[in-house]
N, C-alpha and C positions, 0 to 999 in steps of 0.2 A: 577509413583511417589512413592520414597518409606515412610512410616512411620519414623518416627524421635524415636531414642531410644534413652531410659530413663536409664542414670547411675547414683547408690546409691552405696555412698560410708559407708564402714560400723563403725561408731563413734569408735577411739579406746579404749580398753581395758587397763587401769593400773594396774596393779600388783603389790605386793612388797614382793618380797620373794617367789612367787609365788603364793601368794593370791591375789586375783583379789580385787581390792577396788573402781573402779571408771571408771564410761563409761564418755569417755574426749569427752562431746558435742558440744564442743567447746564453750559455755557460759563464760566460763573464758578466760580473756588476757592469761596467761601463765599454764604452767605445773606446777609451783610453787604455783599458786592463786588457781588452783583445787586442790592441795594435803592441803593446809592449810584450805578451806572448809571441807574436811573430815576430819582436825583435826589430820594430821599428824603431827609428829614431826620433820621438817627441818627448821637448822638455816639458816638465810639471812640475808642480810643487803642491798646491795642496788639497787636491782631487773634491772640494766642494764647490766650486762653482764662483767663488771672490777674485783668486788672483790673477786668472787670466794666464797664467805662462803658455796653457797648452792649447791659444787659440789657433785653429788650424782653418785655412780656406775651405769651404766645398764649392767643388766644380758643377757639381748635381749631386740630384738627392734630396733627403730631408733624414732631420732626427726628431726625437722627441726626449726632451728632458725630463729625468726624473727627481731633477733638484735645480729650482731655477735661479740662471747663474747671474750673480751681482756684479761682475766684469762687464762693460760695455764690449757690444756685438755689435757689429756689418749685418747688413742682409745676409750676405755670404758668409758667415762664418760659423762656426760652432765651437762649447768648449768638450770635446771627449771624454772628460772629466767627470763629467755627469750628465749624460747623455747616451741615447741605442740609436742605430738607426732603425728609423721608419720602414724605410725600402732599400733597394739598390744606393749605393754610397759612393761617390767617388769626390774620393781628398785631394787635397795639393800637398801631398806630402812626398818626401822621396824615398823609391821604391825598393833604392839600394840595399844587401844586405836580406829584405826579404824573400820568402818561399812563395812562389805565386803558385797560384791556382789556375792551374790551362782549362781552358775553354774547349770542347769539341771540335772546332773547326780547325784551332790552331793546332792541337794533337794531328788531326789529318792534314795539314800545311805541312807540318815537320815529317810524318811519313810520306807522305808523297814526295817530299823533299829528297828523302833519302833513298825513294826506289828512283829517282832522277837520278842520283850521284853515282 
């Protein structure tokens, strides 16, 4: 009899612009409800999937919709509105304003930094 294997899947990564701002734990309905928790800046209107306001480029990545949207898409684009992402995410959106999320190496760039100084 074999043992039963355990698969973890790893919460993705948002980015925007290539700053990483937000591990999508999936606690939020949408990709749009986590980026206005961090207090980005995307207009919306009316979070089903028709009007298109909060179409936003991806630079990489992929999502997957859970309500499919009637606004016309780009290859590149997605609406966050009703959509997660699949994996690793990185938006064209601007990064102003948000809490990012450091990365391990840049944590040790900045103290190495400062036993330089």
């Amino acid at each position: 009899m074999s043992s039963p294997t355990l698969i973890f899947k790893k919460a993705p990564i948002v980015s925007l612009q290539g700053q990483p701002v937000l591990l999508f734990n999936g606690q939020q309905q949408s990709l749009l409800e986590a980026l206005e928790i961090k207090k980005i800046r995307i207009f919306s209107e009316c979070r089903s999937g028709f009007c298109g306001a909060c179409k936003t480029k991806v630079l990489s990545g992929n999502v997957q919709y859970f309500s499919e949207p009637l606004a016309a898409l780009e290859e590149d684009e997605c609406l966050p509105c009703c959509c997660i992402p699949e994996a690793d995410l990185d938006l064209a959106l601007n990064p102003t304003g948000a809490e990012s999320v450091l990365r391990p190496n840049a944590v040790n760039a900045k103290a190495e930094q400062v036993l330089i100084d």
